[in-house]
N, C-alpha and C positions, 0 to 999 in steps of 0.2 A: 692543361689537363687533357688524358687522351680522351677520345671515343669509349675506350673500354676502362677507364678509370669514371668517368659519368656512370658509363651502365653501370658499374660497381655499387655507386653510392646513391643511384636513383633506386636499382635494388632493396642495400642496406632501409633505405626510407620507407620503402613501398614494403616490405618485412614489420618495420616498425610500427606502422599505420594499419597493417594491420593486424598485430598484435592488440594493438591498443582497442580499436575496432572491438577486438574480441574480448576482451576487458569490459569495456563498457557496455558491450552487451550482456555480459555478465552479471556485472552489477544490474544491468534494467531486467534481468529477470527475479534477478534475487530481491530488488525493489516492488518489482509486481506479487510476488510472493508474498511480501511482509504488507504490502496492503490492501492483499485481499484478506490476509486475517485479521488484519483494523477493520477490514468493513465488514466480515463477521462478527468481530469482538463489539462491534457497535452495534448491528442488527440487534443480537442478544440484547445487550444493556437497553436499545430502546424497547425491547418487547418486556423486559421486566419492568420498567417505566411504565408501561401503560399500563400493565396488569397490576402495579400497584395505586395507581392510580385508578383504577376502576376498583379495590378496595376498600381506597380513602374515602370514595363519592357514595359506596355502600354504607361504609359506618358513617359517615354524615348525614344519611338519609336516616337510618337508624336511631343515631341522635337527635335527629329534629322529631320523628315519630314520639321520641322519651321524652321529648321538651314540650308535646300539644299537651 
């Protein structure tokens, strides 16, 4: 294999690597993306959690007041 058949193919590789390179960071953005709306779509759900839960503790308080 010559000198300039190497460069060819160390080329070809270092092309390919970084394609790929660019691929996968591709996908790690589009992965960061999708969870940061998980960790919105969570924040929500825990704050309706606690806001119903501070509901529940109201009408419980409510019904023991009905129960003295």
């Amino acid at each position: 294999m010559t000198i300039d058949e190497r460069l060819e193919k160390l080329t070809e590789r270092h092309e390919a690597l970084t394609q790929t390179v660019e691929l996968i960071a591709a996908d790690n953005r589009q992965r960061d993306k999708l969870m940061g709306e998980i960790m919105e779509g969570t924040a929500r759900l825990l704050h309706t959690a606690q806001i119903h839960q501070k509901q529940i503790e109201q009408h419980e308080r409510r019904i023991g007041r009905l129960e003295e």
